[in-house]
mmCIF file of the N, C-alpha and C atoms, coordinates in Angstrom:
data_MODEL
# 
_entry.id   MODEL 
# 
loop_
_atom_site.group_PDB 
_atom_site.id 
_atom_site.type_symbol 
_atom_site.label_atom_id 
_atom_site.label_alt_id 
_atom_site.label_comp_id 
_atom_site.label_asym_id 
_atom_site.label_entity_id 
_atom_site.label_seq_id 
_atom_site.pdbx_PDB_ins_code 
_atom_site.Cartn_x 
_atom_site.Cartn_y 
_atom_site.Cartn_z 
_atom_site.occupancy 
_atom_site.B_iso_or_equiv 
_atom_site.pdbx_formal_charge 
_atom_site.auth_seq_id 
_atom_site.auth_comp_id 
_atom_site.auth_asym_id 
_atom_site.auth_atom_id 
_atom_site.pdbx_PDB_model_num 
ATOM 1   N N  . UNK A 1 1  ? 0.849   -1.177  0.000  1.00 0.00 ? 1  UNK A N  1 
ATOM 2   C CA . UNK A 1 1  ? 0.000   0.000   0.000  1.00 0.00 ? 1  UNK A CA 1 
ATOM 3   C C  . UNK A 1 1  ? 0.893   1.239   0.000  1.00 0.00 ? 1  UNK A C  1 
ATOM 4   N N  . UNK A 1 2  ? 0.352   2.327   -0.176 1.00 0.00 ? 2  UNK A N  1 
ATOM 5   C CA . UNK A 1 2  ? 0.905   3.690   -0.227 1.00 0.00 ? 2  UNK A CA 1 
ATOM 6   C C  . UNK A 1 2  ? 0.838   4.150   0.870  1.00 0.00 ? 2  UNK A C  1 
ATOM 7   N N  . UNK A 1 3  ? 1.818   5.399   1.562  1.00 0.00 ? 3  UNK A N  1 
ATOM 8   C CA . UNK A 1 3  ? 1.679   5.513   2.778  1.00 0.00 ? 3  UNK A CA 1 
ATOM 9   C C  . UNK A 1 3  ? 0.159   6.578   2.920  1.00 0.00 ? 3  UNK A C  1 
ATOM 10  N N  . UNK A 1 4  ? -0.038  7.253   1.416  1.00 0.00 ? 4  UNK A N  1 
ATOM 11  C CA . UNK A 1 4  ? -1.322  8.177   1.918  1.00 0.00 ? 4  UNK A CA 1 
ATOM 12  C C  . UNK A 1 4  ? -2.428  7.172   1.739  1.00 0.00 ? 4  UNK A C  1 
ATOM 13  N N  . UNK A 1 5  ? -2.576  5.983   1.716  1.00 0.00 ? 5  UNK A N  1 
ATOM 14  C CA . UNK A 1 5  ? -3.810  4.770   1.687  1.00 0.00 ? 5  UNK A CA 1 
ATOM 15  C C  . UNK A 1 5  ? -3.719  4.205   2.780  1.00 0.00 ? 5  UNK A C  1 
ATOM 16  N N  . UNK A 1 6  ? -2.520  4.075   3.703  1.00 0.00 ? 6  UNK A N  1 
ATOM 17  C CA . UNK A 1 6  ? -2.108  3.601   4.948  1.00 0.00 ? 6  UNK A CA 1 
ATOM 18  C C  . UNK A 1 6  ? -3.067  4.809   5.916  1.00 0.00 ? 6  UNK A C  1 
ATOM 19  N N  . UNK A 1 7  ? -2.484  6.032   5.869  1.00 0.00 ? 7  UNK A N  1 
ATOM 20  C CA . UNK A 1 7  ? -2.999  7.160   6.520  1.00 0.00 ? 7  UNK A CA 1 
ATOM 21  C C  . UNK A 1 7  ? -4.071  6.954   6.345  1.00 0.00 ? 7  UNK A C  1 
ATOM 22  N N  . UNK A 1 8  ? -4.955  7.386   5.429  1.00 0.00 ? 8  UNK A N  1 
ATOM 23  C CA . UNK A 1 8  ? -6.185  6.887   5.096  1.00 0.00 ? 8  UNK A CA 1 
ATOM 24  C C  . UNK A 1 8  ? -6.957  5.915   5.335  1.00 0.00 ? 8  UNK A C  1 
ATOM 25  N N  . UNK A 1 9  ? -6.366  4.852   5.727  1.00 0.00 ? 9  UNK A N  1 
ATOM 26  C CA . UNK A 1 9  ? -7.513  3.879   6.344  1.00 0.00 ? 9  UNK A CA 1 
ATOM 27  C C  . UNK A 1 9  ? -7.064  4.036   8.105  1.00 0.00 ? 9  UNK A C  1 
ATOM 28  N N  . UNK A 1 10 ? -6.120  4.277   8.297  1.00 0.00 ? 10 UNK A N  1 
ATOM 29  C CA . UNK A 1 10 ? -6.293  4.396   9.823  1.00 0.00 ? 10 UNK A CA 1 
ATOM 30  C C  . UNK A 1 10 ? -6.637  5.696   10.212 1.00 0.00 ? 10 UNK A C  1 
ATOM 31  N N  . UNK A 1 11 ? -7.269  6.738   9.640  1.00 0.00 ? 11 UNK A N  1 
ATOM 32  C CA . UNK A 1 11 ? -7.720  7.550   9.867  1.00 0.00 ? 11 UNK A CA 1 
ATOM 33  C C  . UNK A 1 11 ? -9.503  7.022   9.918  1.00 0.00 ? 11 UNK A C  1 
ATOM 34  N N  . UNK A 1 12 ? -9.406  6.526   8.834  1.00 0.00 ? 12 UNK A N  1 
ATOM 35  C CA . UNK A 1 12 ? -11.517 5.534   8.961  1.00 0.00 ? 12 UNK A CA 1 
ATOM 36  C C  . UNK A 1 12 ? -11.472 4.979   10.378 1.00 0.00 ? 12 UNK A C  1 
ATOM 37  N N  . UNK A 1 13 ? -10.699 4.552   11.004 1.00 0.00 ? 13 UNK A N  1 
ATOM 38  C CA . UNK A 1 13 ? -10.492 3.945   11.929 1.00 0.00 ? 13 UNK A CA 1 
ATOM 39  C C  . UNK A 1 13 ? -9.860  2.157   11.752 1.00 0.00 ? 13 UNK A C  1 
ATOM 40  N N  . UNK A 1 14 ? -9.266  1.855   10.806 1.00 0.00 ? 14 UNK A N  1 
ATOM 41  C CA . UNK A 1 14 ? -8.853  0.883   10.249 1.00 0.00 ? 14 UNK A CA 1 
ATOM 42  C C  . UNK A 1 14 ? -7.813  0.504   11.573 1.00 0.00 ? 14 UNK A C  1 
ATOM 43  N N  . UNK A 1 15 ? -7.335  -0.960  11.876 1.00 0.00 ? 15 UNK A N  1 
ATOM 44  C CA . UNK A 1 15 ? -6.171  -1.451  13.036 1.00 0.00 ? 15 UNK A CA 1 
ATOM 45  C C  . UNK A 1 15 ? -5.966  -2.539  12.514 1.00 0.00 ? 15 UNK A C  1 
ATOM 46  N N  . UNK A 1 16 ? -6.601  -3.357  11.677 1.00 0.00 ? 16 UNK A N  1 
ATOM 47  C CA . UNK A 1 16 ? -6.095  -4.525  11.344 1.00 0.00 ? 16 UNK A CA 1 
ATOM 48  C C  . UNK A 1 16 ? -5.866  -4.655  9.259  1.00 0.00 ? 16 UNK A C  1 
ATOM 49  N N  . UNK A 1 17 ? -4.328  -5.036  8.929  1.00 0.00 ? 17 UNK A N  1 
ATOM 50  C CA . UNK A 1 17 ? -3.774  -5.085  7.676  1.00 0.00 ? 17 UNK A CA 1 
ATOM 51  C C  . UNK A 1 17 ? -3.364  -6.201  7.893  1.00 0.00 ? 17 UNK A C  1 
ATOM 52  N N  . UNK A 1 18 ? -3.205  -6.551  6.079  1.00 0.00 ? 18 UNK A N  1 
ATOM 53  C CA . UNK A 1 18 ? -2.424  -7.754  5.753  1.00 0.00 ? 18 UNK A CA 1 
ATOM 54  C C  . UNK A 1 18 ? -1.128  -7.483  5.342  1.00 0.00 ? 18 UNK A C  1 
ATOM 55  N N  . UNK A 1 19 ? -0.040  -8.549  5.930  1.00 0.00 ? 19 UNK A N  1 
ATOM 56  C CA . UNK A 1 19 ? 1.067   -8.097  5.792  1.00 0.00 ? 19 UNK A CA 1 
ATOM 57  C C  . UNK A 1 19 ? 1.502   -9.522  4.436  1.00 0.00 ? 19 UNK A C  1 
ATOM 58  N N  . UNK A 1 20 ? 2.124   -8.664  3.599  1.00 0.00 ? 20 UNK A N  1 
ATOM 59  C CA . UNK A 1 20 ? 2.762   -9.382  2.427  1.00 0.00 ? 20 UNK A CA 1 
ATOM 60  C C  . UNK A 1 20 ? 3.314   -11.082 2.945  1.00 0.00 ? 20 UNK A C  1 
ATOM 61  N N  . UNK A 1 21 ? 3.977   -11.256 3.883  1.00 0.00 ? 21 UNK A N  1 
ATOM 62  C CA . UNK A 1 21 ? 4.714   -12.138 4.128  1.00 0.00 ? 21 UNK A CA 1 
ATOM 63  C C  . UNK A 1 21 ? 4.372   -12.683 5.955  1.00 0.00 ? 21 UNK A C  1 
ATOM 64  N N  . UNK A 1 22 ? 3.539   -12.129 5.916  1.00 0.00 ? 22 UNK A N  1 
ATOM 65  C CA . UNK A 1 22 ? 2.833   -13.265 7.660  1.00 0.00 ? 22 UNK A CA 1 
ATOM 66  C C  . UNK A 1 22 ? 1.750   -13.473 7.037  1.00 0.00 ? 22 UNK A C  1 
ATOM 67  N N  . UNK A 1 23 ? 0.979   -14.359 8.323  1.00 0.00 ? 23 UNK A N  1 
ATOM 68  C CA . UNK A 1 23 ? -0.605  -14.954 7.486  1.00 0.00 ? 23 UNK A CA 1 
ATOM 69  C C  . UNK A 1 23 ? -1.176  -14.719 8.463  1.00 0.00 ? 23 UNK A C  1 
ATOM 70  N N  . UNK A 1 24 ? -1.077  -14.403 10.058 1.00 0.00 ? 24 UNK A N  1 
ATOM 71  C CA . UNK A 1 24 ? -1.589  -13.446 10.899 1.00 0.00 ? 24 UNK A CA 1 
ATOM 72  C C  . UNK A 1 24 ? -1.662  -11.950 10.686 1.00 0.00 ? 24 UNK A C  1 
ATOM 73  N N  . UNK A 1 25 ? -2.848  -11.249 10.731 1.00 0.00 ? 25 UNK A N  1 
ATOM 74  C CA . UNK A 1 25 ? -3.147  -10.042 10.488 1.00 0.00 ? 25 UNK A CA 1 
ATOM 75  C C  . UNK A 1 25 ? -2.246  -9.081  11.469 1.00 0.00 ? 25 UNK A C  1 
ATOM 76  N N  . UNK A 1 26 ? -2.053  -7.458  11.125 1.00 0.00 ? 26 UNK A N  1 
ATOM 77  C CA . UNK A 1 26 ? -0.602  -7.384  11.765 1.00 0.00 ? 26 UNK A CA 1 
ATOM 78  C C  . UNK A 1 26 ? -1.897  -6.151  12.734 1.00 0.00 ? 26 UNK A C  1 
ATOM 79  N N  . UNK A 1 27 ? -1.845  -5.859  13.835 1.00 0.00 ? 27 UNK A N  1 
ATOM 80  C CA . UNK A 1 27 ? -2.747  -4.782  14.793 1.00 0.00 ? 27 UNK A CA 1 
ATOM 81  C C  . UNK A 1 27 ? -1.769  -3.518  14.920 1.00 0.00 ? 27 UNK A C  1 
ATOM 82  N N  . UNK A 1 28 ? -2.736  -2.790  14.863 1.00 0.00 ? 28 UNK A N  1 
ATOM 83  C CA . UNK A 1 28 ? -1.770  -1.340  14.824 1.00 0.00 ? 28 UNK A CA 1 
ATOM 84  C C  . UNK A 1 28 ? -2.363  -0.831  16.066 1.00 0.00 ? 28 UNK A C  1 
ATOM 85  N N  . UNK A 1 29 ? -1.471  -0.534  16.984 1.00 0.00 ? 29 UNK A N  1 
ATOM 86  C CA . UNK A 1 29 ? -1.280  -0.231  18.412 1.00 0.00 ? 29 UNK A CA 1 
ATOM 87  C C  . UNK A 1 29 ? -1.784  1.223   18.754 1.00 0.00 ? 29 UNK A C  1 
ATOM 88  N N  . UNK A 1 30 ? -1.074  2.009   17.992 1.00 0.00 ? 30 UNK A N  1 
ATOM 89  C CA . UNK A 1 30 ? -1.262  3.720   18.059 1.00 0.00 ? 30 UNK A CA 1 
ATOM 90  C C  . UNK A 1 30 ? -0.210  4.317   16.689 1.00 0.00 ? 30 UNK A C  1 
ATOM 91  N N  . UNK A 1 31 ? -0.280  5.184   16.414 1.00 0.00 ? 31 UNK A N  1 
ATOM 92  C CA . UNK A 1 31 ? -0.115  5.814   15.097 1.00 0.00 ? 31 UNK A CA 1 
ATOM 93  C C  . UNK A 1 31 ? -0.001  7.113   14.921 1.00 0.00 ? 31 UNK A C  1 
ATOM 94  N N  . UNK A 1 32 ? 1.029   7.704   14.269 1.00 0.00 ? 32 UNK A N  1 
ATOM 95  C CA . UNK A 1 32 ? 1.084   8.978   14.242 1.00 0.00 ? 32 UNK A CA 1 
ATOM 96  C C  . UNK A 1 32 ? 0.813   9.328   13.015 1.00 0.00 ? 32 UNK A C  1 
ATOM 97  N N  . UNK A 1 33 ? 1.337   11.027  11.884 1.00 0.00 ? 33 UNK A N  1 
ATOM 98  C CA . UNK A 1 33 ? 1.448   10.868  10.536 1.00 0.00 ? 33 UNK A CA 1 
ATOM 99  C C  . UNK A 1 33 ? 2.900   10.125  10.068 1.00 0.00 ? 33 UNK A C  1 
ATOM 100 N N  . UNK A 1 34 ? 3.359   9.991   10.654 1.00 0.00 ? 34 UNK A N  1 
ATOM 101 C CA . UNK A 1 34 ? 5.120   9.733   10.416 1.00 0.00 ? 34 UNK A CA 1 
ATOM 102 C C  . UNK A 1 34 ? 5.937   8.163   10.841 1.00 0.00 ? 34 UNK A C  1 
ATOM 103 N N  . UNK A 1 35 ? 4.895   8.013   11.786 1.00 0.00 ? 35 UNK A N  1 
ATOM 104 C CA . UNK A 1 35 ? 5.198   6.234   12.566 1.00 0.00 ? 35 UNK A CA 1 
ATOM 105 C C  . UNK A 1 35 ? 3.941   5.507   12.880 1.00 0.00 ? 35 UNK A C  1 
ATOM 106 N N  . UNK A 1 36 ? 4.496   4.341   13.483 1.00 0.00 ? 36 UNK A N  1 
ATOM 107 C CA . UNK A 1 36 ? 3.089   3.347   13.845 1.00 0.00 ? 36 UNK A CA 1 
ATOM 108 C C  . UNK A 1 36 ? 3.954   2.181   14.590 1.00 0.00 ? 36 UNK A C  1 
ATOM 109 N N  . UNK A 1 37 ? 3.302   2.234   15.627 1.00 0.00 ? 37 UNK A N  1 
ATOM 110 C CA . UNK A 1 37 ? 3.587   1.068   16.352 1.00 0.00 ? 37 UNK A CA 1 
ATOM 111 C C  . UNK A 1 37 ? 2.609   -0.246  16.218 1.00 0.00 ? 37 UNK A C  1 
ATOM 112 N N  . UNK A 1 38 ? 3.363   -1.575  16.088 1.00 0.00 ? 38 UNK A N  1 
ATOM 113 C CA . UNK A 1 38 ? 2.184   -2.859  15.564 1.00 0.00 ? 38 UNK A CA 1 
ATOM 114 C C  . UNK A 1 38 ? 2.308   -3.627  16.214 1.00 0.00 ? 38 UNK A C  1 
ATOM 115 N N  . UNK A 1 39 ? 2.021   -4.833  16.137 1.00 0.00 ? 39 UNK A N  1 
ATOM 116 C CA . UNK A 1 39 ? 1.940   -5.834  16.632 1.00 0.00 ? 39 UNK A CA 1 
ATOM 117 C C  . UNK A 1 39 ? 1.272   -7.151  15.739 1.00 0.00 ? 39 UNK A C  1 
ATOM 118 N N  . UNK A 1 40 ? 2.155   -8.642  16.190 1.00 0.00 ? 40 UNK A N  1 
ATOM 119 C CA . UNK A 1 40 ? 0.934   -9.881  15.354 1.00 0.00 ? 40 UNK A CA 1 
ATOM 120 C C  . UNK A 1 40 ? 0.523   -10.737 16.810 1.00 0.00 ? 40 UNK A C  1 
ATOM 121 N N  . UNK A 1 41 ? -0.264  -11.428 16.648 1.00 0.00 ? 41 UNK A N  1 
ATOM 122 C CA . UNK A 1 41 ? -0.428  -12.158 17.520 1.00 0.00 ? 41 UNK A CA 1 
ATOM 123 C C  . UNK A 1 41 ? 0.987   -13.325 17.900 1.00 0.00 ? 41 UNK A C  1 
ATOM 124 N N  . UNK A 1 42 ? 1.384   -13.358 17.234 1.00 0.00 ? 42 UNK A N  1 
ATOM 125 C CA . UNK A 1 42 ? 2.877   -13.887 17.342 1.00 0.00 ? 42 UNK A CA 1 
ATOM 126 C C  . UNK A 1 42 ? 3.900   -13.404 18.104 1.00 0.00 ? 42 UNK A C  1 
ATOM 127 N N  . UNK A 1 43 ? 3.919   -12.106 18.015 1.00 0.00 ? 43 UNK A N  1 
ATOM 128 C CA . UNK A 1 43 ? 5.416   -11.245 18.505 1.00 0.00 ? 43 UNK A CA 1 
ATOM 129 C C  . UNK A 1 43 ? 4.882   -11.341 19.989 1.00 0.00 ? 43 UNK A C  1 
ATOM 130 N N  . UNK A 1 44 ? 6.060   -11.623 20.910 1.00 0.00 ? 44 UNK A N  1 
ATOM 131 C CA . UNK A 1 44 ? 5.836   -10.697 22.591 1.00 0.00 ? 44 UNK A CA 1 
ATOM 132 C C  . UNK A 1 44 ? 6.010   -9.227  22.552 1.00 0.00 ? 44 UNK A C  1 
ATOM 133 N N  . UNK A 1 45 ? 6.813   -8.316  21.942 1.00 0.00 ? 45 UNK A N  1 
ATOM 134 C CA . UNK A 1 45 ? 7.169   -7.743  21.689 1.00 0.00 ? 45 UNK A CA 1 
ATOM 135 C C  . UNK A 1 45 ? 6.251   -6.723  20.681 1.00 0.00 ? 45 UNK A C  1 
ATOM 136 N N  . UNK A 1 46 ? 5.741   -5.189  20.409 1.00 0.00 ? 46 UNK A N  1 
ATOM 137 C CA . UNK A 1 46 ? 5.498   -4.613  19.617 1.00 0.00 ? 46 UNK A CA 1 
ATOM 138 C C  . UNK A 1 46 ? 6.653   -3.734  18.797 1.00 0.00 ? 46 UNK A C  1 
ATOM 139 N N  . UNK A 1 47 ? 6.215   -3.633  17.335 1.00 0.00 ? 47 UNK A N  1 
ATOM 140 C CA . UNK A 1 47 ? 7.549   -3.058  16.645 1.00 0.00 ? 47 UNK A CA 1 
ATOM 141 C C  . UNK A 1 47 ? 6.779   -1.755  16.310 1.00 0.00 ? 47 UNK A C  1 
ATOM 142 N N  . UNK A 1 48 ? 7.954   -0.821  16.603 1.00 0.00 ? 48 UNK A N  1 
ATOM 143 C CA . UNK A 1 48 ? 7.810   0.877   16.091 1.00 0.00 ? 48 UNK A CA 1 
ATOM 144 C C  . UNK A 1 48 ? 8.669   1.114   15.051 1.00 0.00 ? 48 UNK A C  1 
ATOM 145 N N  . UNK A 1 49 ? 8.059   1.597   13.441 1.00 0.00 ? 49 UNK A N  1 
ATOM 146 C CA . UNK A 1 49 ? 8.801   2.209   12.431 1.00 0.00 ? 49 UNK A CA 1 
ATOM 147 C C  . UNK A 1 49 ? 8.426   3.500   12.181 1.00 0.00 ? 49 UNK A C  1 
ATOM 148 N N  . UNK A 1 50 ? 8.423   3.635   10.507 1.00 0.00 ? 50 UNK A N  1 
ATOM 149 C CA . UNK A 1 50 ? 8.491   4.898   9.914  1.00 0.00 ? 50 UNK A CA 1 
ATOM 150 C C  . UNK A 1 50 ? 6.859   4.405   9.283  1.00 0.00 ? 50 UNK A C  1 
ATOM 151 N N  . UNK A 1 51 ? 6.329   4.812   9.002  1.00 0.00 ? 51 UNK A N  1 
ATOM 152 C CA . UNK A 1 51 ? 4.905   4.485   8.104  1.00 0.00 ? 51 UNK A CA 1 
ATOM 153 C C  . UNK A 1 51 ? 5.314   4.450   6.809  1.00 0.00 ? 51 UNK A C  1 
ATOM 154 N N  . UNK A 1 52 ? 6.296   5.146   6.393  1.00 0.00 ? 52 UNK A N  1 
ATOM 155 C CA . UNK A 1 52 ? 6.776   4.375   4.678  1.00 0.00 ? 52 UNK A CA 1 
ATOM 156 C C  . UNK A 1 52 ? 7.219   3.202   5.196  1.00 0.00 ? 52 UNK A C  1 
ATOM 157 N N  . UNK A 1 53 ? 8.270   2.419   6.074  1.00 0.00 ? 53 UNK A N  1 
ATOM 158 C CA . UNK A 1 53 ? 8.576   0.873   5.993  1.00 0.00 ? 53 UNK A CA 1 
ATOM 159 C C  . UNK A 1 53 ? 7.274   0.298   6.335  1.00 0.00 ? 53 UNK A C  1 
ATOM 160 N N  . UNK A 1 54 ? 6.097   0.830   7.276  1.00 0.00 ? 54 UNK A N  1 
ATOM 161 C CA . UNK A 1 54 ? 5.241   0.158   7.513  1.00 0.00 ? 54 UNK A CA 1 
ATOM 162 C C  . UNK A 1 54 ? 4.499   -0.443  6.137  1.00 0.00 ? 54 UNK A C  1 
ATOM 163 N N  . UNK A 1 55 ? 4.465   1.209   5.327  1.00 0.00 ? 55 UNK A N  1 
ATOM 164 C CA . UNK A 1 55 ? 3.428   0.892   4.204  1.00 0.00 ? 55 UNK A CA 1 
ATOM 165 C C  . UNK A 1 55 ? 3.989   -0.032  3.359  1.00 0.00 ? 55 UNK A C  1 
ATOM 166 N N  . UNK A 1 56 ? 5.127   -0.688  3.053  1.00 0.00 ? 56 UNK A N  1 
ATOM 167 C CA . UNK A 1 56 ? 5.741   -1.046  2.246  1.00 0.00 ? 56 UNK A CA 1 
ATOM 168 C C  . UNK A 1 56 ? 5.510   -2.431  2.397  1.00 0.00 ? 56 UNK A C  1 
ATOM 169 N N  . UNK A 1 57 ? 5.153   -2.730  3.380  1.00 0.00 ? 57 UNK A N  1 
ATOM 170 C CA . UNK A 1 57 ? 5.388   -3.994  4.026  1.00 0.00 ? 57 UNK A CA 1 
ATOM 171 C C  . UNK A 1 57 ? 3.643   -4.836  4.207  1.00 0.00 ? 57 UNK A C  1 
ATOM 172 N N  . UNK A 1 58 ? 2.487   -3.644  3.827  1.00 0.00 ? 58 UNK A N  1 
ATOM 173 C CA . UNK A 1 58 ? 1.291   -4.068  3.913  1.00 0.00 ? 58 UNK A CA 1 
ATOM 174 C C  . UNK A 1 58 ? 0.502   -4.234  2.450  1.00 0.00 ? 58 UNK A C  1 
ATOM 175 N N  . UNK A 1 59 ? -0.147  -5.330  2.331  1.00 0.00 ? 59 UNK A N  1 
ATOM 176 C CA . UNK A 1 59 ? -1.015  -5.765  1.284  1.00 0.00 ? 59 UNK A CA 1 
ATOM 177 C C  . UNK A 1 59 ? -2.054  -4.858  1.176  1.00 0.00 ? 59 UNK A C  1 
ATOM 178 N N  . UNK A 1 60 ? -3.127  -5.123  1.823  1.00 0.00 ? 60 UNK A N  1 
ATOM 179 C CA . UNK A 1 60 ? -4.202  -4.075  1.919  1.00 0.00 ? 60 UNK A CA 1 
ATOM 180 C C  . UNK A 1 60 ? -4.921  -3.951  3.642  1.00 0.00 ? 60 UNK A C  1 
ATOM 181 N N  . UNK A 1 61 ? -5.893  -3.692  3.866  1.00 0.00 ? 61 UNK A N  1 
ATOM 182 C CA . UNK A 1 61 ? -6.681  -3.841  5.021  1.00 0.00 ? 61 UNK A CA 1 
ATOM 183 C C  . UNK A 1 61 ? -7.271  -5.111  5.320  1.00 0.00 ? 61 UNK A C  1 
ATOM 184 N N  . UNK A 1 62 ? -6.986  -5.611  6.598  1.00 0.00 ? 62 UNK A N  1 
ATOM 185 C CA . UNK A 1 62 ? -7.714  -7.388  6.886  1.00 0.00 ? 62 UNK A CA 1 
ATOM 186 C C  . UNK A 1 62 ? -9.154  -6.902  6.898  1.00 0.00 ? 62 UNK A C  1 
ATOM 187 N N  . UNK A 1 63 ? -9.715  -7.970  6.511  1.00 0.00 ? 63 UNK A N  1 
ATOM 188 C CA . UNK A 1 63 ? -11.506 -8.001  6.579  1.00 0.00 ? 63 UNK A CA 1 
ATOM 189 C C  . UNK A 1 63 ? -11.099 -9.324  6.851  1.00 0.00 ? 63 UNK A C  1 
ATOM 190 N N  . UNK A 1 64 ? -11.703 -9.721  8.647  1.00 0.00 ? 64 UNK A N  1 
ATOM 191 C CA . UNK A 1 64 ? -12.061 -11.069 9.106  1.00 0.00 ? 64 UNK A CA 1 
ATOM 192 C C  . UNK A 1 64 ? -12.216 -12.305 7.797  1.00 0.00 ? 64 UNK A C  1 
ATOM 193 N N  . UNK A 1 65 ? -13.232 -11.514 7.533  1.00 0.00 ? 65 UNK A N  1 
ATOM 194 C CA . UNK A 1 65 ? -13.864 -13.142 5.885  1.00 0.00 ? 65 UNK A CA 1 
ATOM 195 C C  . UNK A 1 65 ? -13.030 -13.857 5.327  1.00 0.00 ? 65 UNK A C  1 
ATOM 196 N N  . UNK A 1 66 ? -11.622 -12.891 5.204  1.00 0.00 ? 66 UNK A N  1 
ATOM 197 C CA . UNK A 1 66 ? -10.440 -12.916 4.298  1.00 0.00 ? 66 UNK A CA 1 
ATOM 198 C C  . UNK A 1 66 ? -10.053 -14.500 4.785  1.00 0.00 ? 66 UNK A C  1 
# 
């Protein structure tokens, strides 16, 4: 995704994306314009980047059905 489609859905109120390369949906913790802290159900740990590596790294928005 793009980072202004990233912004854009977590501005709708969007928290859950698909990430290119996990198959657990990735939760977005809190969010700025510039960073985002995430999380998978996997990690102990939450990771903080830049929202361009974030965006780079996401497919589109999870929808449960998926």
């Amino acid at each position: 995704m793009r980072v202004k489609e990233v912004q854009a859905a977590l501005k709708a109120g969007e928290r859950y994306f698909k990430d290119w390369k996990l198959t657990e949906p990735v939760e977005v913790l809190s969010w700025g314009m510039a960073w985002v802290r995430y999380t998978t159900p996997s990690m102990k740990e939450f990771i903080s980047t830049n929202i361009r590596t974030f965006a780079l790294s996401i497919d589109s928005v999870y929808k449960p059905s998926e």
